[in-house]
C-alpha positions in Angstrom: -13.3 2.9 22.4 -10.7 4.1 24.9 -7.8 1.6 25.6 -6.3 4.5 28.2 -2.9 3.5 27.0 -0.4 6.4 26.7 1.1 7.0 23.4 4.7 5.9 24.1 3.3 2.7 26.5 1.2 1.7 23.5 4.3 2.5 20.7 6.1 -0.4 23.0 3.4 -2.4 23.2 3.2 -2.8 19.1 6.9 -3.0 18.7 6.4 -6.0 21.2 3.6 -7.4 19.2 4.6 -6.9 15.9 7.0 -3.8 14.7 7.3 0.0 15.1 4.2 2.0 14.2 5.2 4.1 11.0 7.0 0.5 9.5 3.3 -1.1 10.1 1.0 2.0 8.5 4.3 1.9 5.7 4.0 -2.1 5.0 0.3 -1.8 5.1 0.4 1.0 2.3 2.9 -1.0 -0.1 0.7 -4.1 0.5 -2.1 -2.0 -0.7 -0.1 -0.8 -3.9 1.1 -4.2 -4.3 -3.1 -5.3 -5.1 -3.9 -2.2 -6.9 -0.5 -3.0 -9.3 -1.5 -6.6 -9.5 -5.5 -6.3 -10.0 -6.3 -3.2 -11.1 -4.2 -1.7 -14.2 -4.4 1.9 -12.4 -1.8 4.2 -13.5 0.9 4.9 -11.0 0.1 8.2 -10.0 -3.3 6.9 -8.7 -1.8 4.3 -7.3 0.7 6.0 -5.3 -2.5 8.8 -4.3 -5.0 6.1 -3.2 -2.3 4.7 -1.2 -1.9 8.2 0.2 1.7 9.3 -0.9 3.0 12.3 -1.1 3.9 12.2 -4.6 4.4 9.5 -7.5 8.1 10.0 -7.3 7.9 9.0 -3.2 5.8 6.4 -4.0 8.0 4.5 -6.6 11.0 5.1 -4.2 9.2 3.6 -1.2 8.5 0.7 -3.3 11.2 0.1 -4.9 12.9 0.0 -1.2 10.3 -2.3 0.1 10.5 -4.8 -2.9 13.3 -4.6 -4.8 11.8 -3.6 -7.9 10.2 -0.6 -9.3 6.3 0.0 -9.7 6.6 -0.2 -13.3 8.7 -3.7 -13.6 6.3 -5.2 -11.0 3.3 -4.3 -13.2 5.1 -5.6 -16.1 6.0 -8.6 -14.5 2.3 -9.2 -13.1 0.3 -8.5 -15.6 -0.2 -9.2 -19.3 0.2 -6.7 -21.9 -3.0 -6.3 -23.2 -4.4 -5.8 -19.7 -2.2 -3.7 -18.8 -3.8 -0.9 -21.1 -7.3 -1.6 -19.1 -8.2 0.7 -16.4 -10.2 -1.0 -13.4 -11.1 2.2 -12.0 -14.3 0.6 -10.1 -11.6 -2.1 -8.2 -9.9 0.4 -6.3 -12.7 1.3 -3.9 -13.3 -2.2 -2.8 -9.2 -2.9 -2.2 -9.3 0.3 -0.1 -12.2 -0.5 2.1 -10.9 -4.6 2.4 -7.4 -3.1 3.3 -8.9 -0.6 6.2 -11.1 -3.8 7.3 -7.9 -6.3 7.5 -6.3 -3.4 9.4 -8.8 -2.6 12.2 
């Protein structure tokens, strides 16, 4: 599907609608991290890969800018103890594909 829109018309038109491109695509990824922290128990450095970061260190930056707190606290602060030490390996295809859906 061609909408024929030129890249910078379109770049106006979603600043109009909602906010610059890259700060979309960046919420979008820290929502995702956000989930995978809450739901799955995921070390960080898959969390910040699936999420597609550059590196672990990037990623814990990024969020710690977005949220105020770091990766780590927020899984502390979300998650039990004991579950923490679970991995829910199988949860993180399914968050991926519902986050691609919700973004299309």
């Amino acid at each position: 599907m061609d909408a024929r829109y030129s890249l910078y018309h379109f770049a106006r038109a979603f600043h109009v609608s909602t906010t610059v491109p890259h700060a979309y695509v960046a919420e979008r990824r820290i929502d995702l991290a956000k989930r995978l922290l809450a739901y799955s128990g995921v070390p960080l450095s898959t969390v910040a890969a699936t999420c597609r970061f550059s590196s672990q260190a990037n990623f814990s930056i990024a969020f710690q800018i977005a949220t105020g707190f770091s990766p780590d606290r927020t899984v502390r602060r979300l998650l039990p103890n004991d579950y923490i030490a679970k991995s829910r390996q199988d949860l993180i295809p399914r968050l991926c594909a519902a986050n691609l859906r919700s973004s299309t």
